[in-house]
N, C-alpha and C positions, 0 to 999 in steps of 0.2 A: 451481351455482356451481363453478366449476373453481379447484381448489388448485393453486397456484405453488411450486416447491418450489426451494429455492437447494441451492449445492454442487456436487459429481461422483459420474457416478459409477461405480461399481467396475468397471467395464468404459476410459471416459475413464484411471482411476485408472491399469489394469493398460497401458496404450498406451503412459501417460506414463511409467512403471516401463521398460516395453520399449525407449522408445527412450532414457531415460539409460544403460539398460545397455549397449546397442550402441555410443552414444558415447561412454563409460566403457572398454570393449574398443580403442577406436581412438584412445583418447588413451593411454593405458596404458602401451606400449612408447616411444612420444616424451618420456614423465614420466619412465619409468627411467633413460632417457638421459642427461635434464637434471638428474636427481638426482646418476646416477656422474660426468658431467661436473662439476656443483658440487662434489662431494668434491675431485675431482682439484686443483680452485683453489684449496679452501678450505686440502687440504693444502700445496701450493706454496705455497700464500703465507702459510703458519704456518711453514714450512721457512725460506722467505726471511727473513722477519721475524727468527727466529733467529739467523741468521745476520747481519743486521745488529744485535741485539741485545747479540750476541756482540763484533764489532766497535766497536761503540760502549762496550761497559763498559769494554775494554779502554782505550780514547782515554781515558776521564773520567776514570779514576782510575790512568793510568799504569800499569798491570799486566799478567797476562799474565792471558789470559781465554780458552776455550774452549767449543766448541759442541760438545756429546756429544746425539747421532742417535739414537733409538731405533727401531730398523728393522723389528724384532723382533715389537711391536704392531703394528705397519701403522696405524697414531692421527696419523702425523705428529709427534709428540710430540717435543721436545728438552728440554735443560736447557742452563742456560750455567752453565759453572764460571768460576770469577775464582779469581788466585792473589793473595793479601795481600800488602802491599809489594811487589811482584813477582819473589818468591823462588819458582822453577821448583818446587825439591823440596817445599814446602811442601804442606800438604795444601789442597785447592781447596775455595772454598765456594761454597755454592750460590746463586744470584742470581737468577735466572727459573728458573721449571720450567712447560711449561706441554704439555696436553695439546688437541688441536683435533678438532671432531667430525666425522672423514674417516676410520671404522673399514674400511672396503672403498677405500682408494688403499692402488696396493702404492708401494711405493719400493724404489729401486734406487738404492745407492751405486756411485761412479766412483770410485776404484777398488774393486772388489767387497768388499773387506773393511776398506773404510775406515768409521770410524763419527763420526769428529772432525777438528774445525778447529781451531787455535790462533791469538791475535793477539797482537799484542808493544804493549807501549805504544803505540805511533805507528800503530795498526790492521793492520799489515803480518802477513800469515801466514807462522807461522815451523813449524819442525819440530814434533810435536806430544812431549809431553814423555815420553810412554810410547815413543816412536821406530818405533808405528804410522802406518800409512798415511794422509795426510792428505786429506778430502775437496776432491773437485776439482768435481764434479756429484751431483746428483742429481735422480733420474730418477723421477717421479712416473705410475702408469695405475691403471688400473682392469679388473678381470676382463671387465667386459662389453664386448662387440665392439661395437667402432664409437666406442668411447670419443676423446677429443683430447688426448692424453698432454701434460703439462709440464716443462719440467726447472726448476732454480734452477741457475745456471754459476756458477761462483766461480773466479775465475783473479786470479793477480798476475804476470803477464807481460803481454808482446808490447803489444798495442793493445786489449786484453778486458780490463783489469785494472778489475778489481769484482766487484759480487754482483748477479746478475741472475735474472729471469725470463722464461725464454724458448719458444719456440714448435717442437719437433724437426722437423716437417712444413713451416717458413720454413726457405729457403737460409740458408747462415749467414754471406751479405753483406748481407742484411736485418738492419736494426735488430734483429727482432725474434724474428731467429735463432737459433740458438745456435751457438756457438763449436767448433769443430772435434773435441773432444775430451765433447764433450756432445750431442752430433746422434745 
């Protein structure tokens, strides 16, 4: 009588081990990619969000409202401050604060030491109340090479006036470009 035996074995076992790992090796580098690539979105558009955030509180409740940057963590992180009644000197309260999981996007503000935006009742960006530099862009990568950099443009002039997310590597007569002062 001959015995039939089910399973694999340790030899079948060790092939199958060898070649997930070879596939494991050549998928590896295109994962990293798509990983700092997803940071990089996940941070622009926790940025953007912000900033329309910011925007917005200010319209609803008539005030003056600001988006303070935290550039510092590289998290993407902001907070929006709101001024009550919309008294400038008054102290700001906090409204959103929110932190996004993009700990490896660097950012980079426009101008280099700008870290805040202010809106006036009517959404319009006005001088910020500390009579620091008001954000114009920012510029969202990542350390690893080969990355797809993003910015978020924020302009209230010319024919750009809004908050976008756009693309540095598009002309910036493309839609999907960015605007002269954010390329």
């Amino acid at each position: 009588m001959s015995r039939s035996t089910t399973g694999f074995t340790l030899i079948e076992l060790m092939v199958a081990l060898a070649i997930f790992g070879i596939l494991l090796m050549l998928a590896g580098p295109q994962y990293a990619m798509f990983m700092a690539n997803h940071q990089i979105r996940n941070a622009t558009d926790a940025l953007l969000n912000g900033v329309q955030q910011a925007q917005g509180a200010a319209v609803r409740d008539n005030t003056v409202a600001r988006l303070l940057v935290d550039k510092t963590t590289g998290t993407g992180g902001w907070q929006v401050l709101e001024t009550i009644e919309g008294a400038e000197s008054a102290t700001p309260v906090q409204v959103f604060s929110v932190k996004d999981g993009a700990p490896a996007a660097i950012m980079t503000a426009v101008p280099a030491d700008a870290t805040q935006i202010t809106f006036d009742g009517f959404g319009r960006i006005v001088p910020n109340v500390d009579a620091t530099a008001t954000l114009t862009c920012i510029k969202v990568t990542h350390s690893l090479t080969g990355t797809r950099p993003l910015n978020v443009a924020i302009s209230s002039t010319g024919t750009g006036v809004g908050t976008k997310l756009c693309d540095p590597a598009v002309v910036s007569t493309d839609p999907l470009g960015c605007p002269g002062g954010c390329s």
